[in-house]
Structures are given as C-alpha cells and as structure tokens.
N, C-alpha and C positions, 0 to 999 in steps of 0.2 A: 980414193973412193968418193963417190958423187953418191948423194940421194935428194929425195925432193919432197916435203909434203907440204901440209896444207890446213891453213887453218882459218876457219872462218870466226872471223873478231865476238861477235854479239854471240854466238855460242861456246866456242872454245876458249876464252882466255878471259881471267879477271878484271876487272875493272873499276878503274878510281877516276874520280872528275875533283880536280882543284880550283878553287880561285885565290890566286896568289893576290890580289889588289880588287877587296867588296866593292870597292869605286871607281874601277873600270871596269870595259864589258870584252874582258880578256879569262877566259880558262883552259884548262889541261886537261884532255883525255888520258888515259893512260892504260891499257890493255896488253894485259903482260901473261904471260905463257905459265902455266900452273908449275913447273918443273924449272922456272929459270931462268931456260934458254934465252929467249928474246923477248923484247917489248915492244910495242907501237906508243909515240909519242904524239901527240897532235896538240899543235898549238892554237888555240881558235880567239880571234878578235872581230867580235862582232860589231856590224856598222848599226846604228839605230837611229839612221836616217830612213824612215819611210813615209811615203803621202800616197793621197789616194787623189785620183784626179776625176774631178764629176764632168762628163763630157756632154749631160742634155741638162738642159736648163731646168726642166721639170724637178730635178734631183739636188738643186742646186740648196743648200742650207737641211737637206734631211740627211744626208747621208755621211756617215760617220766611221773613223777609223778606232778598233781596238786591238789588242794585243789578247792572245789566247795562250796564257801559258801554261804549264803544263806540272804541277806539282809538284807530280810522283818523281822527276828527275834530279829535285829538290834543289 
C-alpha cells in the first residue's frame, strides 16, 4: 500500500535550531513531525565573508557595510 502527503516545514512540524560550537558559524535546523514520524535535518555553515564594492568615486569613503540581524530567532 502506497500513500503520499505533505507537509509544509514552517507550519506543520516543530522546530529546534542548535549551535553545536558558539565559535563557529555552523547550526542545526531541526523540524520534526508532531507524531514522530519523520524529521528534516539541515546542516548550515555559514561563510561570513562579505564586501561591498563602491563603484562611483563620488561614494568612495561614505559608504558602509553592516549586518542586520534578527533577534527574535535568537
């Protein structure tokens, strides 16, 4: 016997964020099925290599890079 359904992450299924190592920019998603069944696993290593590159001279020494982030995801 075959069936199929469906579950969409951010509404159906619980969810836990780990960080296994504070000093790296490595965590765990974890979104797992209220009853059991299955889990989703995601592994995420983030690069925190970013630049901004000022391409008119006008802009050159005012224009500045920051990071926005986001509390509530704690």
């Amino acid at each position: 016997m075959t069936g199929t359904f469906s579950h969409e992450e951010k509404r159906d299924l619980d969810h836990r964020i780990e960080y296994p190592d504070r000093n790296c920019l490595f965590y765990r998603l974890t979104n797992a099925e209220r009853t059991g069944r299955h889990r989703i696993v995601k592994q995420v290593l983030a690069d925190s290599h970013t630049k901004i590159d000022v391409l008119h001279e006008s802009l050159r020494g005012k224009v500045h890079l920051y990071a926005m982030l986001a509390p509530h995801i704690a």
